[in-house]
C-alpha positions in Angstrom: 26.7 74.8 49.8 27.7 72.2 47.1 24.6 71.3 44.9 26.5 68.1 43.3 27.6 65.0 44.6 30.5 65.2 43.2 31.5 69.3 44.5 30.2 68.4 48.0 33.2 65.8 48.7 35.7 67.9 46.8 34.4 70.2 49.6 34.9 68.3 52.1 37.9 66.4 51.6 39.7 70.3 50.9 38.5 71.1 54.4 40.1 67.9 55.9 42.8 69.0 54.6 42.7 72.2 56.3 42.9 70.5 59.7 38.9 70.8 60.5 37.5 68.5 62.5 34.5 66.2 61.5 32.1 68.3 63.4 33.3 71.6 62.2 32.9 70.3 58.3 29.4 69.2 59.0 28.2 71.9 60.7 29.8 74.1 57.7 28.5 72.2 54.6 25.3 71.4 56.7 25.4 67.6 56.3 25.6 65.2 58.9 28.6 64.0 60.3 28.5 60.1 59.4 28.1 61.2 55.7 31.5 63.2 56.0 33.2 60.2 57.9 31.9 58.0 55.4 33.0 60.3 52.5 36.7 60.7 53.9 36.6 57.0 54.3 36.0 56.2 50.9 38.5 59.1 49.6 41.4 57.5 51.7 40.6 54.0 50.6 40.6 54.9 46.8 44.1 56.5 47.4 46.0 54.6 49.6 43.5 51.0 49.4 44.5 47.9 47.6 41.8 48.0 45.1 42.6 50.9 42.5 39.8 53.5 41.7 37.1 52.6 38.7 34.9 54.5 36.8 32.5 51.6 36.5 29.7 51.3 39.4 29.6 49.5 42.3 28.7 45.6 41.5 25.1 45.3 43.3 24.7 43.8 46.2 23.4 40.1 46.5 20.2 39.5 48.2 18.9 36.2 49.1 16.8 34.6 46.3 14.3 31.1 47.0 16.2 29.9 44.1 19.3 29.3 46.1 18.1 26.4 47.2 18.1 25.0 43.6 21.1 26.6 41.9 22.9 23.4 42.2 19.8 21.3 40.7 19.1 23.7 38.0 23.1 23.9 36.8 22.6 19.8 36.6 19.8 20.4 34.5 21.8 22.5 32.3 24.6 20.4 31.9 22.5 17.8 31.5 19.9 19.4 28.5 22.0 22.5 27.5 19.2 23.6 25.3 16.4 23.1 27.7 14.1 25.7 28.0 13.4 27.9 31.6 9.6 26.5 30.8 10.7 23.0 31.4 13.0 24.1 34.9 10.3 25.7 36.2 8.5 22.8 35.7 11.0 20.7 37.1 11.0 23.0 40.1 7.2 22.8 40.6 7.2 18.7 40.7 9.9 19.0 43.0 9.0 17.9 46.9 12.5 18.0 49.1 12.8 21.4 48.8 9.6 22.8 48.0 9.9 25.7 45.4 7.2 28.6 45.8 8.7 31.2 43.5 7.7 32.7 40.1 8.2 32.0 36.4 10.4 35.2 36.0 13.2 34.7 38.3 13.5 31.2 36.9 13.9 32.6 33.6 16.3 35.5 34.3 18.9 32.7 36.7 18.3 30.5 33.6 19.3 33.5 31.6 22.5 34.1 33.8 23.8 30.4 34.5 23.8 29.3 30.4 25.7 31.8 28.6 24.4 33.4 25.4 24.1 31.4 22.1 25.6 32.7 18.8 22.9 34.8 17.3 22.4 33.6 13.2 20.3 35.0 10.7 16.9 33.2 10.0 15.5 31.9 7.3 12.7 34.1 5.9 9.3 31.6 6.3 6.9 31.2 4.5 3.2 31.9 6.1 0.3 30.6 3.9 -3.3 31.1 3.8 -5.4 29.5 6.1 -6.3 25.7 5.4 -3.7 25.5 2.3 -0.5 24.1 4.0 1.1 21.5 5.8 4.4 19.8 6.4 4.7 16.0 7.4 8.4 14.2 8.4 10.0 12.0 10.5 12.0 12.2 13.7 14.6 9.4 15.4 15.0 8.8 19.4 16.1 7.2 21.1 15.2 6.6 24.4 16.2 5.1 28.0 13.3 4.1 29.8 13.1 3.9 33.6 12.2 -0.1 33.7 15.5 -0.5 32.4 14.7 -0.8 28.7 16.0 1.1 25.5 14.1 2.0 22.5 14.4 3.6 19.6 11.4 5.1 18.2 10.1 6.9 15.3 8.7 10.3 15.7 5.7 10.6 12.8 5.0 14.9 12.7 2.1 16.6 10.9 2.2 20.3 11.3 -0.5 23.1 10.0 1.6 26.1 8.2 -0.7 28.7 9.0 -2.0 27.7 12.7 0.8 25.8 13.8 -0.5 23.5 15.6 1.2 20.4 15.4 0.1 16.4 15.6 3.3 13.3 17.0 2.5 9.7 16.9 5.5 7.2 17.7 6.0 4.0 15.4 8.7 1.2 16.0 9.1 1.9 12.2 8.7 4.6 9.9 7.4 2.2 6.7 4.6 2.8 4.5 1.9 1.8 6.7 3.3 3.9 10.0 3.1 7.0 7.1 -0.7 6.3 6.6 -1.7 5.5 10.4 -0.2 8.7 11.1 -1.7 10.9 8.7 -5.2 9.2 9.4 -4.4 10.2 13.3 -3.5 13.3 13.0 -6.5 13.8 10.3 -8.7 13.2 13.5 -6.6 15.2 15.9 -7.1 18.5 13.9 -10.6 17.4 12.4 -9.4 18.3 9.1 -6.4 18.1 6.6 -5.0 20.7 4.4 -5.2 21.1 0.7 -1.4 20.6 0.5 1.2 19.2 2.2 4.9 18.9 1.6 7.1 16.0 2.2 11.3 15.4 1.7 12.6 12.8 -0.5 11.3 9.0 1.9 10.8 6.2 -0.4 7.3 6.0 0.8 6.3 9.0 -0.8 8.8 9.5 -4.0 10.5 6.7 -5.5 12.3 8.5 -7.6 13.3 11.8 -9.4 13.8 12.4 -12.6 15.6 15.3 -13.1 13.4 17.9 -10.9 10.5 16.1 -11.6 9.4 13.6 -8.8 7.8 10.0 -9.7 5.5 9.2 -6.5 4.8 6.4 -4.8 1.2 4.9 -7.0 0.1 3.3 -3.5 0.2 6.6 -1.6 -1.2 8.8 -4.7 -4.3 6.6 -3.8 -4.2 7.6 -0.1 -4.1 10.9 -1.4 -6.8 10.7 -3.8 -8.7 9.2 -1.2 -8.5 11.9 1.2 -8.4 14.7 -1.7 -5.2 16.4 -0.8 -2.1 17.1 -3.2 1.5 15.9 -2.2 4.7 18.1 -3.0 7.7 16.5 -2.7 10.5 19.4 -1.7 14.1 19.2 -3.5 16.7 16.8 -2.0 19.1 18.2 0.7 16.6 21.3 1.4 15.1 21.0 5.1 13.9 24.7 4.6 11.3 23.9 2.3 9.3 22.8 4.8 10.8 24.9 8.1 7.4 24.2 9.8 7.5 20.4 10.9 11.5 20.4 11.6 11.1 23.7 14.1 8.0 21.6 15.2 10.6 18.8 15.9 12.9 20.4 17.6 10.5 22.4 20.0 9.5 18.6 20.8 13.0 18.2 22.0 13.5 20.7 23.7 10.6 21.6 25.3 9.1 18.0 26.0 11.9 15.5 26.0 14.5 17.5 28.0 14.1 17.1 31.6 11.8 14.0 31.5 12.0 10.7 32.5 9.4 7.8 31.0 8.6 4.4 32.9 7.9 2.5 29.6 6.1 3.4 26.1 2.8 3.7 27.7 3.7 6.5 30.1 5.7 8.4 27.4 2.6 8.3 24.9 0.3 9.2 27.8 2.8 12.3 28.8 3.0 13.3 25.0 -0.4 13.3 24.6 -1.1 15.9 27.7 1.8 17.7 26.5 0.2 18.5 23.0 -3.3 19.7 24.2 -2.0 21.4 27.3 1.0 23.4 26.8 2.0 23.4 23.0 -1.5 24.1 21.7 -1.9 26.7 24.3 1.6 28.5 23.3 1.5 31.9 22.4 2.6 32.7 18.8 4.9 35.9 18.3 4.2 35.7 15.0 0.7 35.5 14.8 -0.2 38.7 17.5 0.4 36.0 20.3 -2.4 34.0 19.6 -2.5 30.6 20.8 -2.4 27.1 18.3 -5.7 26.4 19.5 -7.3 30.3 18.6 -5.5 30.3 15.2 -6.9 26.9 14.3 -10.2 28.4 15.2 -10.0 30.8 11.9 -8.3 27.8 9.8 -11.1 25.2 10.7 -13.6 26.3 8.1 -10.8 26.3 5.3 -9.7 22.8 6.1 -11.0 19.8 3.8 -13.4 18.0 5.5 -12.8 13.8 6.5 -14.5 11.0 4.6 -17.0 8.9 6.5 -15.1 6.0 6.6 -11.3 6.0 7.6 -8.5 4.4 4.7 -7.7 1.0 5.7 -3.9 1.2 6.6 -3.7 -2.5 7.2 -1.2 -4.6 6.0 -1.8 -7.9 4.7 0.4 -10.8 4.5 0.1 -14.3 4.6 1.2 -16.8 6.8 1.1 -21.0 7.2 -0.8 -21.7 10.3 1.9 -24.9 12.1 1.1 -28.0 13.2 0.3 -26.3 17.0 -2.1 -23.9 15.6 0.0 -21.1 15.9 0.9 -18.1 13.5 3.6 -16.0 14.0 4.3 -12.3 13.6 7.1 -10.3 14.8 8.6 -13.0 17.0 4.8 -13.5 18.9 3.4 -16.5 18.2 -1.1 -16.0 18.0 -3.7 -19.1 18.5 -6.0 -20.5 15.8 -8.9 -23.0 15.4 -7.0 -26.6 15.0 -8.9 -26.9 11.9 -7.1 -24.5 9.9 -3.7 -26.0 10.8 -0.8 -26.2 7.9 -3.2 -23.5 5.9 -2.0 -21.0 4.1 -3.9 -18.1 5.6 -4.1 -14.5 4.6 -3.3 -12.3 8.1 -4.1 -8.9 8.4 -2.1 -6.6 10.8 -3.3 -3.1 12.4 -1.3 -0.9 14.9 -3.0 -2.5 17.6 -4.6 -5.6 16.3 -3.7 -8.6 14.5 -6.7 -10.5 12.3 -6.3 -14.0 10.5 -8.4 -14.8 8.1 -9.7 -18.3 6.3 -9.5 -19.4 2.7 -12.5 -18.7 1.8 -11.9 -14.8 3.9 -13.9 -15.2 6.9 -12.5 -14.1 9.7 -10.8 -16.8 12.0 -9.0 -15.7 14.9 -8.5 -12.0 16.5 -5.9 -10.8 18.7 -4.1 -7.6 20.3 -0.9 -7.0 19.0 2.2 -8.1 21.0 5.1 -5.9 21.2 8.0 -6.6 18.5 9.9 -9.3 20.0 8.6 -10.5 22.8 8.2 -14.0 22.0 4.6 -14.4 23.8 2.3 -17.1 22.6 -1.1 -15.6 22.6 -3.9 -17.6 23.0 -7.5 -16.6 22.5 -10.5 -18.3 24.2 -11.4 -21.3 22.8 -8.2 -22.0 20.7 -7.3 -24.8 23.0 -3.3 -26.1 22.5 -3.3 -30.0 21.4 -2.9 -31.8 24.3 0.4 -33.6 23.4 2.6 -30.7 22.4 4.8 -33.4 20.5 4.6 -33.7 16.6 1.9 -35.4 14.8 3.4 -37.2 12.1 0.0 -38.7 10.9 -1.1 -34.9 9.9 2.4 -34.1 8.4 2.0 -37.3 5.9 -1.6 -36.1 5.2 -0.8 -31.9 4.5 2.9 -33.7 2.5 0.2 -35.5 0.5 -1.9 -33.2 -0.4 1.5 -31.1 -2.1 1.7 -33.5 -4.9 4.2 -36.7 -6.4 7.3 -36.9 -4.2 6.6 -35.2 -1.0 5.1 -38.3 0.4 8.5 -40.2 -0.4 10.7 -37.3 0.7 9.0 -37.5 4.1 9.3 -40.9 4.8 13.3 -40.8 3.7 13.0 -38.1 6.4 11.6 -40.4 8.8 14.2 -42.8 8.5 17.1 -40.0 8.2 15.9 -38.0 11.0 13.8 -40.4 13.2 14.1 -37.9 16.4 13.2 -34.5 14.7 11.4 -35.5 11.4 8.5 -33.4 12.6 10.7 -30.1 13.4 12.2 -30.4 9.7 9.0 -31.5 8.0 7.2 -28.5 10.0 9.9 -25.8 8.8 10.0 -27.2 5.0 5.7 -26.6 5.2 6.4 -23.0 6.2 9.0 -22.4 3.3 5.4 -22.1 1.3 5.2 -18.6 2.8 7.7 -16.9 0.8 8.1 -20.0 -2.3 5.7 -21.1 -4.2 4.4 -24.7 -3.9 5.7 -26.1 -6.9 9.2 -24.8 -5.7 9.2 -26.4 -2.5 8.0 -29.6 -4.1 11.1 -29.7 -6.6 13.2 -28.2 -4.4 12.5 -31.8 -2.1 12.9 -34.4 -5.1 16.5 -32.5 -5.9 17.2 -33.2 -1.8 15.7 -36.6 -2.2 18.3 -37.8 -4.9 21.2 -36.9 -3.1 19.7 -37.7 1.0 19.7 -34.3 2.2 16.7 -34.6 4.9 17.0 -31.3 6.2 15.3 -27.8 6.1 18.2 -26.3 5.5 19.6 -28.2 2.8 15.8 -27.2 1.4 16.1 -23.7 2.1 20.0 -23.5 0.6 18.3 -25.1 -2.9 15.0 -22.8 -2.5 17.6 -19.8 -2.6 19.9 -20.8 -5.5 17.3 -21.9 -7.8 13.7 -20.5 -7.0 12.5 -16.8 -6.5 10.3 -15.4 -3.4 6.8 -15.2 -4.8 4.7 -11.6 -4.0 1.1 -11.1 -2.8 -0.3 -10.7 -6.0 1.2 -14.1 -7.3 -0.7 -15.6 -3.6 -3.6 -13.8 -5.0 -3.4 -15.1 -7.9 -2.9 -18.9 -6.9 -6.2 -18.5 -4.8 -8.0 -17.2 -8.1 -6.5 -19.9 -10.6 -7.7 -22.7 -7.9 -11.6 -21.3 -7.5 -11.8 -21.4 -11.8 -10.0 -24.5 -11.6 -12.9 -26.0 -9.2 -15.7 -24.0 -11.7 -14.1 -25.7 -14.6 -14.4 -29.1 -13.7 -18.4 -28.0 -12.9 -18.4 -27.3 -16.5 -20.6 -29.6 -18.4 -20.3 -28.1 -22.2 -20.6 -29.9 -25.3 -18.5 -30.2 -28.1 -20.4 -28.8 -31.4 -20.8 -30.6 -34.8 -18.5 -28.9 -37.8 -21.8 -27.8 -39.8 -22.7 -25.9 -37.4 -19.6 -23.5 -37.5 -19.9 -23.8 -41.6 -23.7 -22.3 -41.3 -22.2 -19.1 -39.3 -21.3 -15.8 -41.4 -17.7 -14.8 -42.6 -17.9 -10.9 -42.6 -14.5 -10.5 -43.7 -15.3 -11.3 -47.5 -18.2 -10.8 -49.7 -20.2 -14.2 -50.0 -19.8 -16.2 -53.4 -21.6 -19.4 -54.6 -19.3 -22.4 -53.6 -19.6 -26.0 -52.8 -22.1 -27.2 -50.4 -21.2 -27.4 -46.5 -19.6 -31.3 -45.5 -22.5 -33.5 -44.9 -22.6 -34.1 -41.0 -22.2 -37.5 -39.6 -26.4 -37.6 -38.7 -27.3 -36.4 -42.3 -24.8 -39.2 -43.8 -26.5 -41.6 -42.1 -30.0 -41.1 -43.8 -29.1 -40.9 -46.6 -28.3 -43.2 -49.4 -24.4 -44.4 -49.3 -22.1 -43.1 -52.4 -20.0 -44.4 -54.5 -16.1 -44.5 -53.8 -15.9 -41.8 -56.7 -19.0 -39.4 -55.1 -17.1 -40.1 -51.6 -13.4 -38.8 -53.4 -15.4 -35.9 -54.7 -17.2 -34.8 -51.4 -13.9 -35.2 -49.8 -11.6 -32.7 -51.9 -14.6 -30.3 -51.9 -15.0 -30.5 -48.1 -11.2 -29.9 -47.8 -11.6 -27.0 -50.3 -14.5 -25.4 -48.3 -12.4 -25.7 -44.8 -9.4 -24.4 -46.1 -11.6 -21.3 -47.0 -12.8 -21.2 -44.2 -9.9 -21.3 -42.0 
């Protein structure tokens, strides 16, 4: 009896060839006669078949799979996203309705495995993993993105990451300036109810302005965000991302895990899905790394290590200043917002928050208080109350009262204006008033007596000699104007005296020793009661009075 596989069909195929029938061979080697058909089968085919014989096994045999259904949706998704992860088509297979998908996690991941072919393994950078509460890494991101309204955007991806939990903090700005940088970090300050003791940034301007040979000069306004918050910035050398290898794996895990394979109505529903993204699947990923412990359980034992928040939040605000027009209007970012008609052709200081606008009067009380617009959308906001003017034409009464109030010549370039431009005076007089937002006033002003002498009654011909021979004032110099007009007004309150000369005579001079000299000059009062002098007395208290000043002085 053959006690192999391989001895019991040289067995039988020897007694084939011997002339035995099927029967006989079975009833020899004790095996049943199907196996000894299908053994001589299979010897006659290797032999004589088209296929030659292989030492390699048989390929297995395909059974049906509930993923056949979807090979054709998860290859688009592939080609699509090449780098999307088998999380993200599983999800996709779960949200899908018309066919209904029932299967597991696993076979999703090993079809994934089979359809997208193997990526070029390369050696990893060795990462640094600090002690709880000590690290994190902050950067920015670019996307851009087609939205299913049928708008595009780009946005700017703000990331705050923790070194030692890694759990990780996004916040998407239309900009990444210096006051995005400081919303974000405020945000994510709140998101992980703590900050870290240090946290590393590359070269943005917002941060460093400079180096100077390896050392960094930092930005002075952000060292006082810092300070504030009590946490010490390290700028990382120029052209090395793996200094901080934390926040730019953070960023791409982002991509591929929450942007692949998703489709956003508008802004609102992409924040909305990001947000339910962070808290419920990438805080809740396990962590090779760290024993497979979630975000969320690692920032458990980093929590007490973390530097607490102040009470009060930094103002990230930015302030600029704006001329309120003729239709009570100011504008920011191509949205027009509603005032109180009294503080038309005011130079008003506006302060602007991620989601809300705030205009302020003169004297800083607040005026007017709005929700911020979108960038461009060229709405005219109007809050209750702030009523439009009833004729929406120009009021040429109020432009010769705010060109009056500017000084000599405006009121005379106006009324040349009038004449040259009798339909639109208004829209140029308006448009020269607002030139007071980036020029100072005494600029505009000459700037309109150089137009006057050669008939150029035009904003442009006013902007054209504003360029060439004046220079964009700052917000300190506003500042400063406001501050040199309230001591002007507490100067002309001033009611002081002048003082007689004997007065300043009787006060001590500690630079030199006192010596015996001439009497002090007689005041006027004293000269009066007293007898009058000769012309040779007078002569005499003259040259000693000179005498006595110039020692003085």
């Amino acid at each position: 009896m053959a006690h192999s596989q391989e001895a019991l069909i040289h067995d039988v195929v020897l007694l084939a060839q011997q002339r035995m029938s099927v029967r006989a061979i079975a009833r020899a080697l004790h095996v049943g006669r199907n196996r000894v058909r299908a053994i001589l089968c299979a010897h006659e085919a290797a032999r004589s078949g088209a296929t030659p014989p292989s030492a390699l096994p048989p390929p297995p045999v395909k059974r049906p799979s509930v993923l056949d259904a979807h090979r054709d949706f998860i290859r688009d998704l592939l080609a699509r996203f090449p780098d999307i992860t088998a999380q993200r088509v599983y999800e996709e297979l779960c949200a899908r309705q018309d066919p209904a998908f029932d299967g597991s996690y696993t076979i999703v991941k090993e079809l994934v495995r089979t359809l997208r072919p193997r990526p070029v393994v390369e050696v990893s950078t060795p990462v640094e993993e600090p002690d709880p509460g000590k690290i994190a890494e902050c950067d920015w991101a670019s996307i851009l993105i087609d939205f299913k309204n049928g708008t595009r955007r780009r946005l700017q991806i703000f990331g705050y990451t923790l070194a030692y939990s890694h759990r990780r903090y996004y916040r998407l700005y239309d900009r990444a300036d210096f006051h995005a940088l400081l919303d974000g970090h405020v945000e994510a300050f709140d998101h992980l109810e703590g900050l870290a003791a240090e946290c590393k940034y590359d070269g943005q301007k917002t941060v460093v302005l400079r180096w100077e040979g390896p050392q960094p000069i930092y930005n002075p306004r952000f060292i006082a965000f810092a300070t504030y918050y009590l946490f010490q910035p390290r700028a990382c050398r120029p052209g090395h991302p793996n200094d901080k290898p934390h926040v730019e794996l953070s960023f791409r895990a982002l991509r591929i895990s929450f942007f692949n394979g998703r489709d956003f109505h508008d802004l609102d529903d992409l924040k909305t899905q990001l947000a339910r993204w962070m808290t419920g699947i990438d805080d809740e990923r396990p962590q090779r790394r760290k024993q497979y412990k979630t975000p969320l359980e690692l920032h458990a034992e980093e929590q007490p290590h973390l530097i607490a928040r102040p009470c009060h939040a930094y103002d990230t605000a930015r302030v600029v200043y704006r001329v309120c027009d003729l239709e009570g209007f100011v504008a920011w970012e191509g949205n027009r917002y509603s005032l109180p008609v009294e503080n038309v052709t005011e130079l008003l200081p506006v302060r602007i928050t991620q989601n809300e606008i705030f205009v302020y009067g003169q004297a800083l009380q607040l005026i007017a208080q709005h929700e911020l617009r979108p960038r461009g959308a060229g709405e005219l906001v109007i809050a209750p109350g702030h009523r439009l003017k009833p004729d929406r034409g120009p009021n040429l009464d109020q432009l010769r009262t705010a060109y009056g109030e500017l000084g000599d010549g405006a009121g005379i370039f106006l009324a040349g204006l009038e004449r040259a431009q009798p339909r639109s005076a208004a829209h140029h007089a308006r448009r020269i008033l607002a030139f007071r937002e980036r020029y100072q006033t005494d600029d505009v002003l000459a700037a309109m007596n150089h137009a006057l002498q050669y008939g150029a009654f035009e904003h442009h011909a006013i902007e054209r000699i504003l360029a060439a021979r004046a220079a964009p004032r700052r917000l300190d110099e506003y500042v400063a104007e406001a501050t040199e007009k309230k001591l002007a007004a507490i100067v002309r309150q001033s009611r002081t005296e002048p003082r007689e000369l004997s007065m300043y005579d009787a006060l001590p001079n500690w630079s030199r020793p006192a010596t015996q000299g001439p009497p002090p000059c007689p005041s006027p009062h004293a000269s009066d009661a007293a007898p009058s002098p000769n012309s040779e007395q007078m002569a005499e208290s003259s040259s000693d009075c000179a005498t006595t000043s110039s020692d003085s002085d």
